[in-house]
C-alpha positions as a Python dict, from the first residue, in 0.01 Angstrom:
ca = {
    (1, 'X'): (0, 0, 0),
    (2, 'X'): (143, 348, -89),
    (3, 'X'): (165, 632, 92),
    (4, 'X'): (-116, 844, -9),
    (5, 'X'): (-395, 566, -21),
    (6, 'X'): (-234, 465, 371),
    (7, 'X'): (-311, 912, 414),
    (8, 'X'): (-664, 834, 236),
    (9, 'X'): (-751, 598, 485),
    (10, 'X'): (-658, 792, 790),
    (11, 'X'): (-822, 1089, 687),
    (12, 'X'): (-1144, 884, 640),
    (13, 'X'): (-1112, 718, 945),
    (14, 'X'): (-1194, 1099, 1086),
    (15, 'X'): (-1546, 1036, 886),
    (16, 'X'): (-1660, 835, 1163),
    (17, 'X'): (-1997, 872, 1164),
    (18, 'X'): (-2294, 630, 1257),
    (19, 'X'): (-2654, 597, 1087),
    (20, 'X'): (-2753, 616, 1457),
    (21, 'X'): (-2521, 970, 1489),
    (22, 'X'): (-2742, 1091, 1196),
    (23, 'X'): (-3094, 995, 1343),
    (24, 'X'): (-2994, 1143, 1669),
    (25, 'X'): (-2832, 1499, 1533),
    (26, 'X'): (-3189, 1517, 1322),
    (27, 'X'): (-3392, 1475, 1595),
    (28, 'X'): (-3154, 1734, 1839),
    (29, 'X'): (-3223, 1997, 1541),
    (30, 'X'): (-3560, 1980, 1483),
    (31, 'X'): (-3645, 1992, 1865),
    (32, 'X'): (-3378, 2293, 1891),
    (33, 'X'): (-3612, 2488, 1665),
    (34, 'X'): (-3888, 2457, 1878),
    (35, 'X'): (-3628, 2626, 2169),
    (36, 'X'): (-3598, 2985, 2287),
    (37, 'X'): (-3280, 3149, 2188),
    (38, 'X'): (-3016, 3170, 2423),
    (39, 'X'): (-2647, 3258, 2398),
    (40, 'X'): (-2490, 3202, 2772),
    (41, 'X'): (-2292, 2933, 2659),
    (42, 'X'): (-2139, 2877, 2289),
    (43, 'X'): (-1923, 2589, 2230),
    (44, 'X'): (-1663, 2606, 1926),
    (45, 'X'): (-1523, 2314, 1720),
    (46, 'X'): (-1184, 2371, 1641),
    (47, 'X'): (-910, 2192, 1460),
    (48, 'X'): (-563, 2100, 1623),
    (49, 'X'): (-464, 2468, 1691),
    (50, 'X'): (-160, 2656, 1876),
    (51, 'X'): (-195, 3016, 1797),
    (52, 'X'): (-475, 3272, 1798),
    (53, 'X'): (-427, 3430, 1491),
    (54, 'X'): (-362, 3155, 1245),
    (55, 'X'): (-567, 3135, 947),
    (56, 'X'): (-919, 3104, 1004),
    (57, 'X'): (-953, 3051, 1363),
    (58, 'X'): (-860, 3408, 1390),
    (59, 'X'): (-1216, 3463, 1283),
    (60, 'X'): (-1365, 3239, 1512),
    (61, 'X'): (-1244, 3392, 1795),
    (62, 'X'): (-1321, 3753, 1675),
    (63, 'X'): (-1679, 3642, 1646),
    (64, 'X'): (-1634, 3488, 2010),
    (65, 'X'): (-1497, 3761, 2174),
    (66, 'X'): (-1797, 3982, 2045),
    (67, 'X'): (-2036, 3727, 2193),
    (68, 'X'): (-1882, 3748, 2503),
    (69, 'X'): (-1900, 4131, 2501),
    (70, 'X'): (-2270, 4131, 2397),
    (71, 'X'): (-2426, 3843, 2533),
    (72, 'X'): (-2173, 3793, 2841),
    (73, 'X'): (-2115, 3435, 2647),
    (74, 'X'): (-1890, 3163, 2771),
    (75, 'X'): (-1700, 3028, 2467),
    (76, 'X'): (-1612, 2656, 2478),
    (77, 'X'): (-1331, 2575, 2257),
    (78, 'X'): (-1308, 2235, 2200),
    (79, 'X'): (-971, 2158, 2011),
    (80, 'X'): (-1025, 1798, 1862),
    (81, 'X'): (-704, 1576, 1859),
    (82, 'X'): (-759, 1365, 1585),
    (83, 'X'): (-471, 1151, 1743),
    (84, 'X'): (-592, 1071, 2080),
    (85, 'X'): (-302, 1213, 2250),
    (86, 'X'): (-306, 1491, 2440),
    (87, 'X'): (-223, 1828, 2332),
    (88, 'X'): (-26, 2153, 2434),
    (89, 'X'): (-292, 2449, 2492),
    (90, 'X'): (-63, 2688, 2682),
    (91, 'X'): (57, 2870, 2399),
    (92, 'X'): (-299, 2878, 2225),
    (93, 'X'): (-454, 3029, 2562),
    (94, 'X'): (-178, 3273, 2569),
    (95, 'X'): (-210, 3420, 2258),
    (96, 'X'): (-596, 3432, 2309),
    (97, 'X'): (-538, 3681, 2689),
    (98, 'X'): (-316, 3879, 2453),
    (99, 'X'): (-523, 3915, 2133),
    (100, 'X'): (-872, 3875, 2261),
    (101, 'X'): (-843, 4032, 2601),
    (102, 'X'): (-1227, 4067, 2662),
    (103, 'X'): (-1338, 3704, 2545),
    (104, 'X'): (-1472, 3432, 2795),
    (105, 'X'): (-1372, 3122, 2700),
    (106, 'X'): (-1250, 2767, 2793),
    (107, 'X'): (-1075, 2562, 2652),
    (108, 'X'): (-1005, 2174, 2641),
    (109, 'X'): (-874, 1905, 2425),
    (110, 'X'): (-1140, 1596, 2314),
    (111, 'X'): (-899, 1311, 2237),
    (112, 'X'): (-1081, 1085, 1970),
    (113, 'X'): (-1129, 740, 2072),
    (114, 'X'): (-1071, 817, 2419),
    (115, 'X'): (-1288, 1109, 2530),
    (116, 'X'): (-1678, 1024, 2527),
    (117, 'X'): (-1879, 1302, 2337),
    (118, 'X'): (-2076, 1296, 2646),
    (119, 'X'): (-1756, 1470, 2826),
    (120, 'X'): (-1805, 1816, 2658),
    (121, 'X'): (-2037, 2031, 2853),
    (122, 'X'): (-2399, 2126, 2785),
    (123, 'X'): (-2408, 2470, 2575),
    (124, 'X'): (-2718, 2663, 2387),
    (125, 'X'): (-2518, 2631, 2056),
    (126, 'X'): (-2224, 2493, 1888),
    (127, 'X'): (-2021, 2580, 1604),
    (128, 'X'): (-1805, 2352, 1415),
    (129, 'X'): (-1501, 2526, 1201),
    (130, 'X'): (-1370, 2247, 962),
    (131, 'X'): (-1489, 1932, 799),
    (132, 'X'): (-1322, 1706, 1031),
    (133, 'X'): (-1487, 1897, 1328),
    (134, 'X'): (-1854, 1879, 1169),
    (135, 'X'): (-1777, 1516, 1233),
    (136, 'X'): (-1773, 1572, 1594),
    (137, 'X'): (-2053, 1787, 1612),
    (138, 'X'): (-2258, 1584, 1466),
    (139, 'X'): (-2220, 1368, 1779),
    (140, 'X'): (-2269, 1624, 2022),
    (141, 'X'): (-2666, 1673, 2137),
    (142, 'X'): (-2572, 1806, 2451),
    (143, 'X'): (-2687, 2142, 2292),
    (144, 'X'): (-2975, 2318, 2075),
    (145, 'X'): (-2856, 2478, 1773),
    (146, 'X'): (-2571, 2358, 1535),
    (147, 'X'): (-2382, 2596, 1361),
    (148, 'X'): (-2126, 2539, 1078),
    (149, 'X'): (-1867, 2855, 981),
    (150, 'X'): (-1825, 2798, 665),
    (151, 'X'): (-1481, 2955, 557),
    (152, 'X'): (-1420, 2836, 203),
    (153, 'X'): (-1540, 2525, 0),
    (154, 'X'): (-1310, 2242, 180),
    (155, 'X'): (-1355, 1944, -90),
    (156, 'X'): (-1157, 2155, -336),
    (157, 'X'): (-866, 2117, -42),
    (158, 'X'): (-849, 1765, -216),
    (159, 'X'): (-872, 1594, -536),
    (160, 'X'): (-1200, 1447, -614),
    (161, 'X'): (-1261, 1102, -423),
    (162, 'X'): (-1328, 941, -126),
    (163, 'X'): (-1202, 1255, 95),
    (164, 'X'): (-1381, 1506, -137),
    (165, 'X'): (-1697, 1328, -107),
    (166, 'X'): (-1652, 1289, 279),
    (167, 'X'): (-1630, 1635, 307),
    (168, 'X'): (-1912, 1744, 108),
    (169, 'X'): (-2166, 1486, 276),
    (170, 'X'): (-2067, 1743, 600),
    (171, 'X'): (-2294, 2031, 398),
    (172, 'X'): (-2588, 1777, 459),
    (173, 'X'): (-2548, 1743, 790),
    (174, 'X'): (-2857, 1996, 885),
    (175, 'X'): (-2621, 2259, 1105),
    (176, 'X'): (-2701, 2579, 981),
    (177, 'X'): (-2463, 2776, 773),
    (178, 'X'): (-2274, 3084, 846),
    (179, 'X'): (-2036, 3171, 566),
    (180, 'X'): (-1739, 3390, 529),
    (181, 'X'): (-1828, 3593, 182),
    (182, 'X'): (-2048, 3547, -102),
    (183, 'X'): (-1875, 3325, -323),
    (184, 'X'): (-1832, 3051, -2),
    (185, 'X'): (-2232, 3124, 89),
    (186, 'X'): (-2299, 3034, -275),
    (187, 'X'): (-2152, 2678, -249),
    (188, 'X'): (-2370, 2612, 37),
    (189, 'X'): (-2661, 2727, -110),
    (190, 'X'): (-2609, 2418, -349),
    (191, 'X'): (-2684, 2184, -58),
    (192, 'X'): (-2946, 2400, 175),
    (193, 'X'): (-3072, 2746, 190),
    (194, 'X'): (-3008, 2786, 536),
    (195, 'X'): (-2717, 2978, 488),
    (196, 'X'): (-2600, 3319, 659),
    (197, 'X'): (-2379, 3522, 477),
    (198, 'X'): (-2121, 3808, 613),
    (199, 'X'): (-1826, 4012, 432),
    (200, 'X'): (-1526, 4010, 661),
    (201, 'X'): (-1355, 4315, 733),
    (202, 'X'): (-1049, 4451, 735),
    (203, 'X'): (-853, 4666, 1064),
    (204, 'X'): (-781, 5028, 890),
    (205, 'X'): (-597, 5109, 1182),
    (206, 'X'): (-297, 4819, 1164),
    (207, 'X'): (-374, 4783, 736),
    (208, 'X'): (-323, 5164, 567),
    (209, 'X'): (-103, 5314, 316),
    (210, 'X'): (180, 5522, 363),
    (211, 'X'): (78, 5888, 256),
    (212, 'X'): (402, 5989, 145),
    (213, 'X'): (430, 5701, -122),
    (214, 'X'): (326, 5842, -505),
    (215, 'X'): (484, 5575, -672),
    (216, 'X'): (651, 5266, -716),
    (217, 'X'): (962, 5190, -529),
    (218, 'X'): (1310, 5163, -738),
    (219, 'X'): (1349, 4852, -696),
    (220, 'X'): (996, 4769, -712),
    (221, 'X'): (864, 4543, -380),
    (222, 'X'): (656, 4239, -469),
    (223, 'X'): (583, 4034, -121),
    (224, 'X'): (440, 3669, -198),
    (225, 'X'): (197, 3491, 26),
    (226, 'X'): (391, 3198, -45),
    (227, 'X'): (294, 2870, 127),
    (228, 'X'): (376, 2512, -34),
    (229, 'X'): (146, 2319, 218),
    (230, 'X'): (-147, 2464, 88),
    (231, 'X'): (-237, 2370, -257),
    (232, 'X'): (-508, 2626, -283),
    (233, 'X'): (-280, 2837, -274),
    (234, 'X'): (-47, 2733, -608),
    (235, 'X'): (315, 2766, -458),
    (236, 'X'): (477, 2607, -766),
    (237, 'X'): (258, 2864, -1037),
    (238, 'X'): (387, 3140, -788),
    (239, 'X'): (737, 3069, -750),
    (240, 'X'): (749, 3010, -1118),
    (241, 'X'): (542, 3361, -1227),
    (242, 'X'): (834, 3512, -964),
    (243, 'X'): (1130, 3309, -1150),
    (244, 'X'): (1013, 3457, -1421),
    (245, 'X'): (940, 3795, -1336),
    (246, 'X'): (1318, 3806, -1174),
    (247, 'X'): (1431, 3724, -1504),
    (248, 'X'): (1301, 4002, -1664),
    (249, 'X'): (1369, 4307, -1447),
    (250, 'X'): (1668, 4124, -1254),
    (251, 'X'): (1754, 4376, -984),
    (252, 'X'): (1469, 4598, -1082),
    (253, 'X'): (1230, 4369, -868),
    (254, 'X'): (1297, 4262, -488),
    (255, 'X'): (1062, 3969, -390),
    (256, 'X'): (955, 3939, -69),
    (257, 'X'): (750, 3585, 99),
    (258, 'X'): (580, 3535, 363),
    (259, 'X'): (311, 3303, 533),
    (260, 'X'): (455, 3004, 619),
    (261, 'X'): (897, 2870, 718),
    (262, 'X'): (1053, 2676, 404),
    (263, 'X'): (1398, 2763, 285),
    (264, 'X'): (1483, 2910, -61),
    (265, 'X'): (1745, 2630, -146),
    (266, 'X'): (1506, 2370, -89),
    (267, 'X'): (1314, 2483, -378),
    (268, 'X'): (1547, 2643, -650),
    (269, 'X'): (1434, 3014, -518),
    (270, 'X'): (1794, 3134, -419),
    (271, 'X'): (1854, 3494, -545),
    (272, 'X'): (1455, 3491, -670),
    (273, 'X'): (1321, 3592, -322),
    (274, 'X'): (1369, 3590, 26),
    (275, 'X'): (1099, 3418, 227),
    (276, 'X'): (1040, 3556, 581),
    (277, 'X'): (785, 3288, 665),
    (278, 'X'): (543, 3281, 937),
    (279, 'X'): (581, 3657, 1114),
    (280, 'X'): (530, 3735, 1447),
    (281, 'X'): (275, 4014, 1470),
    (282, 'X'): (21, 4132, 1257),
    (283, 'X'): (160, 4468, 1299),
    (284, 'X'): (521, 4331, 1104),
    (285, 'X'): (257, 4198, 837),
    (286, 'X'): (95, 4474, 778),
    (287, 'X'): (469, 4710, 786),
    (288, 'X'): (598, 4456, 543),
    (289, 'X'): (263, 4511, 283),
    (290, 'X'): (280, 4899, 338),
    (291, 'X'): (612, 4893, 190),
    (292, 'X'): (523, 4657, -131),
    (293, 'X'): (424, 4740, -467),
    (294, 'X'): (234, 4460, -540),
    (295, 'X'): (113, 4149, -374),
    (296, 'X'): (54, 3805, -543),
    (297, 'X'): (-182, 3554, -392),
    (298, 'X'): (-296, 3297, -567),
    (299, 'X'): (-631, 3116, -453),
    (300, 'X'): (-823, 2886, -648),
    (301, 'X'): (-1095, 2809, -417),
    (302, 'X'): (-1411, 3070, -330),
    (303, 'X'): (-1256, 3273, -98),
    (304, 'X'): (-1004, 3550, -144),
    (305, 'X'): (-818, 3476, 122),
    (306, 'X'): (-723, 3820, 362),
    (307, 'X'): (-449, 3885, 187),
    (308, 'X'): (-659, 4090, -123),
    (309, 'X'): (-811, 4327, 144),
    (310, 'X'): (-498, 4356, 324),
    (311, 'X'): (-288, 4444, 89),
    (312, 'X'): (-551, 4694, -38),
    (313, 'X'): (-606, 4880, 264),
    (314, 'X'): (-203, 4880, 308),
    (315, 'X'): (-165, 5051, -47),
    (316, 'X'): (1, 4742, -231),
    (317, 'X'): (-162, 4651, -578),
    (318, 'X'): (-340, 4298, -542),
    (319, 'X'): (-207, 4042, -779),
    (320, 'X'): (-425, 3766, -792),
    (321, 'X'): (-569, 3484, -1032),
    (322, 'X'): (-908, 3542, -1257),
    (323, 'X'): (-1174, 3347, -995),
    (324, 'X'): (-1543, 3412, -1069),
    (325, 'X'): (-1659, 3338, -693),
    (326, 'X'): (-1454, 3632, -587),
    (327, 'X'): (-1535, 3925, -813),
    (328, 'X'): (-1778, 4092, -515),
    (329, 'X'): (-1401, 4192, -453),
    (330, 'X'): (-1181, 4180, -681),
    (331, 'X'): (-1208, 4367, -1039),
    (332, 'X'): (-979, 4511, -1313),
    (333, 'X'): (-993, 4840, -1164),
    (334, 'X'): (-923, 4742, -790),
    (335, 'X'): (-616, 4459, -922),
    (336, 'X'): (-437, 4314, -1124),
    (337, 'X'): (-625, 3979, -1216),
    (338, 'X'): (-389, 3780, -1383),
    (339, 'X'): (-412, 3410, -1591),
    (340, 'X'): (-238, 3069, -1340),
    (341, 'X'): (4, 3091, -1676),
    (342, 'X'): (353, 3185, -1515),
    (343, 'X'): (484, 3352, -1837),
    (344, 'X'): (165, 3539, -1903),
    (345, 'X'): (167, 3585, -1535),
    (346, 'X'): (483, 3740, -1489),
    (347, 'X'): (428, 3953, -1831),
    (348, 'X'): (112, 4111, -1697),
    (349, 'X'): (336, 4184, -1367),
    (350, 'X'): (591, 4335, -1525),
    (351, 'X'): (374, 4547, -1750),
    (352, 'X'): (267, 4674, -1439),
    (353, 'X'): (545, 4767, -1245),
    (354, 'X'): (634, 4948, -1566),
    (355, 'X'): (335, 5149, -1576),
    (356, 'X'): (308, 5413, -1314),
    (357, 'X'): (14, 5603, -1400),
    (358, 'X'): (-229, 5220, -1401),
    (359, 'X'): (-18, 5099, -1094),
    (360, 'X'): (-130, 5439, -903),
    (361, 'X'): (-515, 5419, -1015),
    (362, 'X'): (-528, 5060, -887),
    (363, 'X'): (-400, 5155, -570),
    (364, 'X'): (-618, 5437, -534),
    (365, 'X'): (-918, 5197, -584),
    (366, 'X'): (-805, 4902, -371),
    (367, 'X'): (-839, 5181, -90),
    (368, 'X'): (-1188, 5285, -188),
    (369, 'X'): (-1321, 4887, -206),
    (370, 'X'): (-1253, 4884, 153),
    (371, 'X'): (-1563, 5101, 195),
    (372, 'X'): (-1800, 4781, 168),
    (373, 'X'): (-1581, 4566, 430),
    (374, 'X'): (-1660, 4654, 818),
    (375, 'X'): (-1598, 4407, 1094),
    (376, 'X'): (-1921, 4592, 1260),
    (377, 'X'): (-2173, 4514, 994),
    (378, 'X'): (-1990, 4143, 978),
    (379, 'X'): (-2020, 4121, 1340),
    (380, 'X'): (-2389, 4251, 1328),
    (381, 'X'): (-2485, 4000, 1050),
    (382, 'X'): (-2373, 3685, 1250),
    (383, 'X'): (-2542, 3800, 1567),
    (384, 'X'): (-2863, 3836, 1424),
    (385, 'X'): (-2881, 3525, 1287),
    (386, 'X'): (-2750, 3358, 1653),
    (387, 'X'): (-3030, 3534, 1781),
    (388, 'X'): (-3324, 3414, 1601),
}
């Protein structure tokens, strides 16, 4: 047996559920709706995590931290260890006092095939934030409502098959849907209508431009959101479209990556870029965006990603593949949408850079597209639909 059919089966081993799971989670739905809505006690699904502001969870425990200032809400996180061995959360709870100092929340660690589901305390609502974790919840009646936050279409996260369709059955699970953007919402929608729908935000006071820049920097800054574990995210078309972008403007162009640790050698990138990796604060991110020209991001899924409006609000000229599900963003005029072609790619870049006068009007309206993103009107979305 080869590696990836032995990485098959373990993932679908975390597809664990019962015809008896499925009766039971119907029936703790259907007699939820006949409940009155209450918010004292919220627990949250979460995926192996160590840090508060990694990827997605970030949002999570944004939207926590305004329950618990609204509704006084207790937040249960729940990390799942798909293992069964314990895990670390001393680093995770750290970073959550320091970034989210007004959130109430718990946290503990359910060790499959170990822990009974009957071990996580009773709450008015849960919210699962990945596939694997629906799979949990869907075990869990100890509560009323189910919730799913819905952060971008996971089956695309793997090549059609037995994962993929695991995955998707988790859409038909009944929990109602609260997704991050339109084009995520939309997927949903193919499954139930029960779907919420918010428009992140973006923090105008750590993302803005610098005032005093009019045009682009000599050499001309291009960071990279540049991670190879994520195949969403097309590392290889990136590094390429950067190989060849460096080989037309040579010391013209300084390349810049960042998002996740890997070393240059490792992948023939030596004198193409530097790659900075995972930074420490978001306040280094956003410095390191205010000083770019352009940022590339590829994402081939229904989200954006943050990095579009970050970039934006910091002044830098989004770079970004053509992607249908994300044009209540992204546009001509806003970016620079660009083919997953690395020649045409780095052409279209390069044209760019080259071009003052389109380079400046782009900035200017990546800064005015911000007007329709607000954390607020997110925040106030998601809370209405908690409280019905």
């Amino acid at each position: 047996m080869n590696k990836a059919m032995k990485d098959e089966i373990g993932l679908l081993r975390l597809a664990d559920a019962t015809f008896s799971d499925m009766v039971a989670n119907t029936e703790t739905i259907e007699v939820g709706k006949l409940q009155p809505t209450v918010n004292k006690v919220i627990t949250w699904f979460l995926p192996p995590v160590s840090h508060a502001l990694k990827g997605g969870v970030r949002t999570a425990f944004m939207l926590a931290q305004k329950f618990s200032e609204q509704w006084g809400t207790l937040n249960q996180f729940v990390i799942y260890s798909y293992s069964g061995r314990d895990l670390p959360t001393s680093e995770l709870c750290e970073s959550l006092s320091t970034n989210f100092p007004t959130l109430k929340y718990t946290v503990a660690v359910f060790k499959r095939g170990v822990d009974d589901i009957t071990v996580i305390p009773a709450s008015n609502a849960c919210i699962c934030t990945l596939w694997t974790t629906a799979y949990l919840q869907l075990k869990y009646n100890q509560t009323q409502r189910k919730f799913y936050l819905m952060q971008d279409y996971e089956p695309t996260f793997y090549p059609a098959g037995g994962i993929y369709g695991a995955i998707e059955q988790t859409y038909r699970f009944g929990f109602s849907c609260i997704a991050n953007t339109q084009g995520v919402g939309n997927k949903f929608k193919q499954y139930s209508d029960d779907v919420t729908i918010f428009t992140p935000g973006v923090d105008t006071s750590l993302y803005f431009p610098d005032a005093n820049k009019k045009a682009i920097g000599k050499p001309a800054r291009v960071v990279f959101y540049g991670r190879p574990s994520n195949p969403r995210n097309c590392f290889v078309t990136g590094t390429q479209t950067l190989k060849a972008l460096k080989r037309k403007l040579g010391d013209a162009v300084e390349i810049i990556s960042v998002g996740e640790d890997w070393n240059e050698a490792d992948y023939d990138l030596d004198g193409v870029l530097e790659n900075r990796g995972l930074l420490k604060t978001m306040e280094e991110v956003a410095e390191l965006y205010r000083s770019a020209d352009l940022g590339l991001v590829y994402m081939m899924t229904p989200h954006p990603s943050y990095q579009p409006p970050e970039y934006m609000a910091s002044g830098c000229v989004t770079v970004t593949n053509l992607n249908e599900s994300n044009t209540w963003l992204l546009n001509h005029e806003n970016s620079l949408l660009i083919e997953p072609v690395p020649e045409i790619a780095a052409q279209r870049m390069h044209d760019l850079i080259k071009d003052t006068k389109t380079w400046s009007d782009k900035r200017d309206q990546g800064v005015k597209s911000l007007n329709l993103l607000d954390w607020d009107k997110a925040f106030c979305v998601v809370m209405e639909r908690l409280k019905r």
